[in-house]
C-alpha positions in Angstrom: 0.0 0.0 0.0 2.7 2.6 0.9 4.4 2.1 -2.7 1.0 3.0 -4.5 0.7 6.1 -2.5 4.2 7.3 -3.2 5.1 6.2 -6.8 8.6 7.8 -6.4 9.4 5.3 -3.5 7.7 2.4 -6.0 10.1 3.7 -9.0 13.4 3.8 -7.1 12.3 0.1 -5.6 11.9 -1.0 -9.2 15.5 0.8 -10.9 17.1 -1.3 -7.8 15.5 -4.4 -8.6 16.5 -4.1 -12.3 19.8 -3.0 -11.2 20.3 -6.1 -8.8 18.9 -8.3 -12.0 21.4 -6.9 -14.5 24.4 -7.3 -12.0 23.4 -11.4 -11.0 22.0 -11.8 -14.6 25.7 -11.1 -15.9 27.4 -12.8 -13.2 25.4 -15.9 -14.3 25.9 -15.5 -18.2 29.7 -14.9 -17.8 30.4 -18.4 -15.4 27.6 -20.3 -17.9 30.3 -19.0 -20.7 33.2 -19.6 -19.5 32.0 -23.2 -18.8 30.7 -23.4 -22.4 34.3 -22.8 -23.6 36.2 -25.2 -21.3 36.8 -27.6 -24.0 38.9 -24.6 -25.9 41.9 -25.4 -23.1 40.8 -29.1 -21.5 40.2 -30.1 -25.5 44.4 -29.6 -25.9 45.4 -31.8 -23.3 42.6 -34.3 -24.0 43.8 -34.4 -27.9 47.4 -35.6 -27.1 45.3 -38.1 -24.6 43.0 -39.6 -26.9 45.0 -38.9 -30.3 42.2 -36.8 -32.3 43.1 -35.2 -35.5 41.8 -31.3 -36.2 38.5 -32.5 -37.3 38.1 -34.8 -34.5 38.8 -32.1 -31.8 36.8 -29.5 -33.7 33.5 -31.6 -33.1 34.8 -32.3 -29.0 35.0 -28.4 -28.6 31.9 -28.0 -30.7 29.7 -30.6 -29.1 28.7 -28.4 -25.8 27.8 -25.7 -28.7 25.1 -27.6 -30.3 23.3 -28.7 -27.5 23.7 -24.8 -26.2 22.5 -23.4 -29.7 19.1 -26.0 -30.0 18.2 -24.9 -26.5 17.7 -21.5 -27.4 14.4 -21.5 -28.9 12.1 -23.3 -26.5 14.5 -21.2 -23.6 13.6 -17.8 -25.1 9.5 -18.9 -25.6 9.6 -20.2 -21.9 11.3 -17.0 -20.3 8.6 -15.5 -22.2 6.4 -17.5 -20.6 7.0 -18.2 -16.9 9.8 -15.3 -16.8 13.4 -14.7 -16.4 14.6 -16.1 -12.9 12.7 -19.2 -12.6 13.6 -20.7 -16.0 17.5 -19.4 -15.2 17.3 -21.1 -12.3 16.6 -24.2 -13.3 18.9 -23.6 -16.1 21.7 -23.4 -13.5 21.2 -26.4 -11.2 20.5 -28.8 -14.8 24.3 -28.2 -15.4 26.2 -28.5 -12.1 26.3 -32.4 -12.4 27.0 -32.7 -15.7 30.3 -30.1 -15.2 31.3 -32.6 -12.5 30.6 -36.0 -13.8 32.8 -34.7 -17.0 36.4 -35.0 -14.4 35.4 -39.0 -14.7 35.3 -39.4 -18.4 38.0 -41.6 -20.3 36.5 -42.3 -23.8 36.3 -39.7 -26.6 32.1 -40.9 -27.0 32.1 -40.8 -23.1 33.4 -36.6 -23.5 31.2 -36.3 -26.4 27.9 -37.1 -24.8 28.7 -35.3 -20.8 29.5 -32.2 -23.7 25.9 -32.1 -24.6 24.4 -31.7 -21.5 27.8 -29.2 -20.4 26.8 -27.4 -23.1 23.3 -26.6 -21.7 24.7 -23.7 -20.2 25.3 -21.7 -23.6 21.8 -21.0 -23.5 21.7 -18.5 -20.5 21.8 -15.9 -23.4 18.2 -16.4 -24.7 17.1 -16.5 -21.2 18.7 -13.5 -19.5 18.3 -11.1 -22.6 14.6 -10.8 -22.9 14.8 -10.9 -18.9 17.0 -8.4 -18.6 15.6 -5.5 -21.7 12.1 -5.9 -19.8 13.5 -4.7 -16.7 14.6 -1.1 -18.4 13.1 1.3 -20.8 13.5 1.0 -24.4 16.0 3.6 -24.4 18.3 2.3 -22.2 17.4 -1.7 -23.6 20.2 -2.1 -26.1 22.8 -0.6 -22.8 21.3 -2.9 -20.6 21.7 -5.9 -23.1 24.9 -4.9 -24.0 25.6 -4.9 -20.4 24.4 -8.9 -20.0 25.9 -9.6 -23.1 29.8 -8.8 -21.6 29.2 -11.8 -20.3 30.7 -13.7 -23.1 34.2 -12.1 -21.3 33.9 -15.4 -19.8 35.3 -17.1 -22.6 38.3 -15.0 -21.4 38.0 -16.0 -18.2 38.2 -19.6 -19.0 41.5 -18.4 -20.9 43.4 -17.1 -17.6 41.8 -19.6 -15.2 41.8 -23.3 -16.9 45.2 -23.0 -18.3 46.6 -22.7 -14.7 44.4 -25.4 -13.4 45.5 -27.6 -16.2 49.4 -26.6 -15.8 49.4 -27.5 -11.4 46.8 -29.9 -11.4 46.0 -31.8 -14.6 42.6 -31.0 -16.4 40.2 -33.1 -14.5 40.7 -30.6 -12.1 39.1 -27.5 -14.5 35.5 -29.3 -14.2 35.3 -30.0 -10.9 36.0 -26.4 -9.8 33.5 -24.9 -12.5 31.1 -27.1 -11.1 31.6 -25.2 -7.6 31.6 -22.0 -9.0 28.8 -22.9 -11.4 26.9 -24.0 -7.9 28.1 -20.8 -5.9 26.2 -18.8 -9.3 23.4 -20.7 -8.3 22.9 -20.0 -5.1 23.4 -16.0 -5.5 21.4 -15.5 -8.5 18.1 -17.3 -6.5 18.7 -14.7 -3.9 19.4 -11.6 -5.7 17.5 -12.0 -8.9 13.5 -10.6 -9.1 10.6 -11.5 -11.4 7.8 -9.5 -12.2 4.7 -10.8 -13.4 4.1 -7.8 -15.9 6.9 -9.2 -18.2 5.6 -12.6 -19.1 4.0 -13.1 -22.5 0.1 -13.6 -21.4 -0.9 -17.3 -21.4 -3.2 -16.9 -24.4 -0.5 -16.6 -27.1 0.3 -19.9 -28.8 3.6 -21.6 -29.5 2.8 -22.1 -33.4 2.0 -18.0 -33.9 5.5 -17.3 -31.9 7.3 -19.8 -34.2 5.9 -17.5 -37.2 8.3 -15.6 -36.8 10.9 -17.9 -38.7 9.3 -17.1 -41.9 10.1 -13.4 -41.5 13.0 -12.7 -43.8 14.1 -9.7 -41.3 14.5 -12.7 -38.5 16.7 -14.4 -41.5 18.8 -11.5 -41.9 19.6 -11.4 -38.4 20.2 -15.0 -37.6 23.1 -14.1 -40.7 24.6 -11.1 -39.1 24.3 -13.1 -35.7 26.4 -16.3 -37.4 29.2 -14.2 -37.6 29.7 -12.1 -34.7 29.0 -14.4 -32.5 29.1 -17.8 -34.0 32.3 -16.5 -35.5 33.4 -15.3 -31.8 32.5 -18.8 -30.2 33.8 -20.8 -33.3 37.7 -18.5 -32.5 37.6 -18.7 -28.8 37.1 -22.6 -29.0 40.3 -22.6 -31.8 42.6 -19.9 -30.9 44.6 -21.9 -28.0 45.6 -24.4 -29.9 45.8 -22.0 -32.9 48.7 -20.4 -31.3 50.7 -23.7 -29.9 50.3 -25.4 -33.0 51.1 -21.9 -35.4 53.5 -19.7 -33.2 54.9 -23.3 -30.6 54.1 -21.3 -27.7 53.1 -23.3 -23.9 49.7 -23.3 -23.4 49.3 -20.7 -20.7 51.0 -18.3 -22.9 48.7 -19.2 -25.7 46.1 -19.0 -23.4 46.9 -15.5 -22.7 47.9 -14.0 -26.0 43.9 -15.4 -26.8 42.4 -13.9 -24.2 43.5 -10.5 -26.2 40.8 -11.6 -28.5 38.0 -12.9 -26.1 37.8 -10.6 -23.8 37.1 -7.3 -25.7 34.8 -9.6 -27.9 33.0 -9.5 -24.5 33.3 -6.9 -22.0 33.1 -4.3 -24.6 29.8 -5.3 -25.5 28.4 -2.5 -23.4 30.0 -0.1 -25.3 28.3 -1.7 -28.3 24.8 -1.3 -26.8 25.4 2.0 -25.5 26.7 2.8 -29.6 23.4 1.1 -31.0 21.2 3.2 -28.6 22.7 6.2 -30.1 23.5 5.7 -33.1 20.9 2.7 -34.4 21.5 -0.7 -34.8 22.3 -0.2 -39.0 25.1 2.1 -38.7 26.8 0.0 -36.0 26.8 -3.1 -37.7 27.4 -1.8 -41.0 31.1 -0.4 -39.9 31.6 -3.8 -38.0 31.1 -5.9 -41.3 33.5 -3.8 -43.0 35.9 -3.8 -39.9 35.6 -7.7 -40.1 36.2 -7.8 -43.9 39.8 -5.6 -43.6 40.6 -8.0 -40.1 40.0 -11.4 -41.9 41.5 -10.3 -45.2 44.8 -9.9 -43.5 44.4 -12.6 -41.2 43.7 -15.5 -44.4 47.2 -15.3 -45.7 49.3 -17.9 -44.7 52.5 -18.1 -43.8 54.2 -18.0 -47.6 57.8 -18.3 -48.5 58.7 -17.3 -52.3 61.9 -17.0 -54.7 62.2 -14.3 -56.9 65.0 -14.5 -60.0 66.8 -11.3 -59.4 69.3 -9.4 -61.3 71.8 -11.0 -58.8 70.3 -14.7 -58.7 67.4 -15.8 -57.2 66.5 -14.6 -53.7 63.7 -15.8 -51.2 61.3 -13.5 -49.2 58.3 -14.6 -46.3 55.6 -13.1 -46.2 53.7 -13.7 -43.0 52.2 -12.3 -39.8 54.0 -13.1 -36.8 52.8 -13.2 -33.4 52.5 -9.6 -32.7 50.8 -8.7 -35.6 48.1 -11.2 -35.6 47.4 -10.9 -32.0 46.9 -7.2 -32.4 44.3 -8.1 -35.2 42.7 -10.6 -33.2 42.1 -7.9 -30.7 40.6 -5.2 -33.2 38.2 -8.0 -34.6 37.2 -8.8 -31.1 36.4 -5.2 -30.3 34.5 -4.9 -33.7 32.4 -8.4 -32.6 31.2 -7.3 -29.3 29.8 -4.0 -30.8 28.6 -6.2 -33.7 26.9 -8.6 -31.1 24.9 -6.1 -29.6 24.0 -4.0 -32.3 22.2 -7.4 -33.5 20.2 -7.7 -30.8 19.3 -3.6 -30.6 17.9 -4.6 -34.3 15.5 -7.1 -32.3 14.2 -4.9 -29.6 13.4 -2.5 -31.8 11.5 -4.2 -34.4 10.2 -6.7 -31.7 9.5 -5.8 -28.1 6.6 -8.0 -27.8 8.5 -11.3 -29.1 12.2 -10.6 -27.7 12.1 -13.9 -25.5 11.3 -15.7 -28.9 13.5 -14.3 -31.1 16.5 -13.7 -29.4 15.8 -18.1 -29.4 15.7 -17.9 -32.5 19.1 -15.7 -33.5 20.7 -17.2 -30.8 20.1 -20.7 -32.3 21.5 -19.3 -35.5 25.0 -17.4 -34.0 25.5 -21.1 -31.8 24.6 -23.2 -34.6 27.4 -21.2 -36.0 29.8 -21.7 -33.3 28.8 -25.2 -33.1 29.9 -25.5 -37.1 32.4 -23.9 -37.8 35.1 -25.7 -35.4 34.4 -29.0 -37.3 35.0 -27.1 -40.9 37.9 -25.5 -39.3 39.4 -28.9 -38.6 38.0 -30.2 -41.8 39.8 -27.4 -43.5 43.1 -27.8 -41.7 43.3 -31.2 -42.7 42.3 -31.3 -46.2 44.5 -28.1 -46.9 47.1 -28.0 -44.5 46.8 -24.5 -44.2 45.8 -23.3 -40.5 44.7 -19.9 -41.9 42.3 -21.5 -43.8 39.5 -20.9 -41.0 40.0 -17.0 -41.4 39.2 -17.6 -45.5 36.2 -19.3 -44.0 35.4 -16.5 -42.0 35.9 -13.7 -44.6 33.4 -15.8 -46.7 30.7 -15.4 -44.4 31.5 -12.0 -43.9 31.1 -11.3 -47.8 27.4 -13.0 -47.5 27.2 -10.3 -44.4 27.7 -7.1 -46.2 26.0 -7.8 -49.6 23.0 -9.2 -48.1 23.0 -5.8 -45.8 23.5 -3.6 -48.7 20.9 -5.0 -50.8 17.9 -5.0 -48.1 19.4 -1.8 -46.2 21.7 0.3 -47.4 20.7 0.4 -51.0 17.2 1.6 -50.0 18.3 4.3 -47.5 17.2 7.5 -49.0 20.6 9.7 -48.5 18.9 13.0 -49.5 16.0 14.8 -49.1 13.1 14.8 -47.1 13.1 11.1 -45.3 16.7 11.2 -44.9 18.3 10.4 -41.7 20.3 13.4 -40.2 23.9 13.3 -38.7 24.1 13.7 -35.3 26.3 17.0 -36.2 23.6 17.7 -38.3 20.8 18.1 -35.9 23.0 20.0 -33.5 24.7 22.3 -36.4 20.2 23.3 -37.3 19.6 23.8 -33.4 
């Protein structure tokens, strides 16, 4: 009764409650991702164990992808549903035992299957996004996503924590203390997290007329731009460890590390990214990160290449190549260009679908892990059919190409640049006041 009579005591009591949301809603998204990418440092150890070729550990640090990616759908209707902390919840305490039970695995089938149900963690995202956006205004929605999306820093956190576990312990140590931590998540989230009743989906709307919404060819377009930034982000922090040890012969904590450069601005900066696509909008943002991604993975495709030129004074060899330094540093610029890509994406979906974010953040989501679930296995495929470790970035800069002429052709070919209906320049609008 006191919070209807004073509704500025009622609105500060809901900004906390969003504000305690957003904080545990992260915290649970970053430990559900860093224990989605374990198999990117456990998987190197585990390859000299069980003798797997590329393609072989491609699909073992790919498995806990797919199961994450298929979840998404039904994750993001049922959050829609029954709401946010409930369906988290539950999320949470599914995985504990299967993080745990994966220390006691000895067969490469025996990994592959404890990986599926690990991998149920990936699909936090679809839960705590819609969960998160209807707990702020739409003005300060693509912030707050961006905000939950950092999250994914916990592919980098997986980077600087596993490798030391691995390195004192052995790796069957790795699982057993994300399954604590995971457990701890638990625990914290039940008791600072809130639900509101106002931001479920009202029981009368059917699954099939949700579900619709994969015959929109917008939905299409997105699950596209989605495949890259952060299928492509997922597919590179699964490979890059082993990218670096088998490319550069560097230990696997240094590997580890020199990764991490890419992983972690590929999530914590994110935020930045929303905050860019409130401002901004969610075209201009992910237009500049396509073409970003295009000049990063056109560099990053060449492989290392030794040639002999006949000169005036014989014949004479040159390398060309990028060493360490040079690709970490653009490994680190295409990170920074995914995380604003990432939630740019989703600043698209709230947009053009406040009523349905639940459903088709699923249904993106399922499309940007199906990605991360695939391309490790054609990495591997690639590496050993060609030889060529670079070949995944050729991969990469393919699915960029699709990116940019499928957004030119729907978007920026039928943007009208002058006259009336065309969009002003920030410095425009302030230049006329």
């Amino acid at each position: 009764m006191l919070l209807n009579r004073n509704p500025g005591v009622f609105r500060m009591s809901k900004q906390s409650n969003a504000l305690s949301v957003l904080m545990v809603s992260t915290l649970a998204f970053t430990v559900c991702f860093m224990v989605w990418m374990m198999f990117g440092v456990i998987g190197i150890p585990l390859k000299k164990q069980l003798g797997l070729n590329a393609t072989e550990f491609g699909l073992l640090t790919a498995m806990p992808v797919l199961t994450g990616s298929l979840i998404r759908v039904p994750l993001g209707i049922w959050t829609d549903r029954y709401g946010g902390r409930i369906v988290m919840t539950i999320l949470l305490a599914i995985t504990v035992p299967a993080i745990w039970s994966m220390s006691y695995a000895t067969q490469y089938w025996q990994f592959l299957v404890i990986g599926l149900f690990v991998g149920l963690a990936g699909g936090a995202f679809s839960v705590g996004t819609p969960y998160v956006a209807r707990w702020f205004p739409k003005g300060r929605q693509g912030f707050a996503m961006g905000v939950y999306g950092a999250g994914n820093s916990g592919a980098a956190v997986n980077k600087f924590v596993a490798p030391g576990l691995v390195v004192a312990f052995g790796w069957t140590m790795v699982p057993q203390v994300y399954a604590a931590v995971m457990l701890g998540t638990l625990i914290l989230f039940w008791f600072f997290s809130h639900s509101d009743p106002a931001h479920q989906v009202s029981s009368d709307v059917k699954l099939s007329d949700q579900l619709k919404l994969l015959k929109d060819p917008r939905v299409l377009k997105y699950c596209q731009y989605y495949s890259i930034v952060f299928g492509g982000y997922v597919a590179l922090s699964l490979w890059m460890v082993q990218y670096y040890v088998g490319e550069y012969g560097l230990d696997i904590r240094t590997a580890a590390l020199l990764a991490a450069c890419f992983s972690l601005p590929g999530g914590v900066l994110r935020a930045i990214g929303g905050w860019l696509s409130d401002k901004y909008g969610a075209h201009s943002v992910t237009w500049w990160v396509m073409w970003a991604s295009w000049i990063c993975l056109f560099l990053l495709s060449y492989p290392q290449t030794d040639f002999t030129v006949l000169t005036v004074n014989g014949p004479r060899t040159f390398h060309i190549g990028l060493n360490v330094y040079a690709f970490t540093v653009l490994m680190f610029v295409l990170g920074i260009a995914w995380a604003f890509g990432k939630a740019s994406v989703f600043k698209y979906l709230s947009d053009e679908y406040p009523d349905n974010i639940g459903t088709v953040s699923g249904i993106v989501g399922l499309a940007g892990g199906l990605g991360g679930f695939v391309l490790p296995i054609l990495f591997g495929a690639l590496m050993d059919y060609t030889g060529v470790r670079s070949s995944a970035f050729m991969l990469l800069y393919g699915v960029v190409w699709v990116s940019l002429i499928w957004m030119y052709w729907t978007e920026v070919r039928r943007t009208e640049l002058m006259g009336r209906n065309a969009p002003q320049a920030p410095f425009s609008r302030s230049f006329v006041r």
